[in-house]
N, C-alpha and C positions, 0 to 999 in steps of 0.2 A: 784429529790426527791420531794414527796409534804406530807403536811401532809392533814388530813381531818380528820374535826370534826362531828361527830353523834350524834344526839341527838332525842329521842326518850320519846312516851310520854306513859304508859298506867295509865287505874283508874278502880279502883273494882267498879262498878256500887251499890253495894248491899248496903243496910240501913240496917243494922243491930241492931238491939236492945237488947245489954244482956240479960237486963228483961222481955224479952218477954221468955214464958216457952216453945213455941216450934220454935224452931233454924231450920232453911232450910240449908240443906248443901251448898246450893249455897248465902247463905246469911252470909257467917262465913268469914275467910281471907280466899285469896288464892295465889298461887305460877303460878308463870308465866316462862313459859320456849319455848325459840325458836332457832330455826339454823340460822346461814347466811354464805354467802361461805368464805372461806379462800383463797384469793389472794396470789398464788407465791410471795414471798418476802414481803408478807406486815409484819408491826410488829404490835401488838397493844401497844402502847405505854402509854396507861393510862387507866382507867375507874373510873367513878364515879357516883353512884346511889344515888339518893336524895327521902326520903321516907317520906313525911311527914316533919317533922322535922330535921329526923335524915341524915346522909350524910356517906355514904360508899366508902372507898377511896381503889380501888384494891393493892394488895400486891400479888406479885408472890412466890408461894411457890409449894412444891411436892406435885403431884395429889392428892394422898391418903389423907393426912395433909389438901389437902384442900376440899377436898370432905368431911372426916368426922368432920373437923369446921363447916362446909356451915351444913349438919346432923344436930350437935347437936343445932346447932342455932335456926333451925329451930323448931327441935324436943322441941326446951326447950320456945316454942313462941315469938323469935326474928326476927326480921328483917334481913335477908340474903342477899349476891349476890356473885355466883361462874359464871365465865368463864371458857369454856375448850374443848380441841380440840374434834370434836365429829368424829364418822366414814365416812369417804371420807373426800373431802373435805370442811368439816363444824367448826364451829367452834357454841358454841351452849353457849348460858347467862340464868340462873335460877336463879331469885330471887322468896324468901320466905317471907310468912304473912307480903302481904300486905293486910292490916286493910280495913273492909268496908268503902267507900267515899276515902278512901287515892287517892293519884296519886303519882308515882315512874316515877322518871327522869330519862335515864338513857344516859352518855354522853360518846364514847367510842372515843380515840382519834388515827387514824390508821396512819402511816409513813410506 
């Protein structure tokens, strides 16, 4: 048995300026979402998203339950991060409104 730690980096490139009156939509937050494969027997054993300030600590719960948390999170201008098995073999991480300039850490721990 081994365990391995991941740790991953992305950053919204964009300068955004509330005050400015015309908003580019690629200048606003945005949500980051990707696949990676799902290894026979691996578990994920933790995850933790670091956003700024803020620090997301994974909790396993039923899909729906967590799909529409990760929703209204998002919807309501929060900071997010769902894990979830995707079709085939994938398993697929979305995190929501990361802020222009932010960077989100995200540290997945597999056994």
């Amino acid at each position: 048995m081994s365990t391995v730690k991941i740790t991953q980096v992305y950053v919204n490139p964009s300068n955004f300026n509330p005050q400015d009156e015309e908003v580019k939509e690629e200048e606003k937050s945005i949500e980051i979402s990707y696949k990676f494969p799902k290894v026979a027997d691996q578990i994920i054993a933790g995850m933790k998203v670091s956003i700024g300030d803020k620090t997301i600590e994974a909790n396993i719960m039923e899909k729906e339950k967590a799909q529409d948390k990760y929703d209204n999170a998002v919807s309501s201008g929060n900071q997010a991060a769902l894990m979830k098995e995707a079709k085939g073999e994938f398993l697929e991480l979305q995190i929501g409104n990361i802020k222009p300039g932010q960077t989100a850490t995200i540290e997945i721990t597999i056994v």
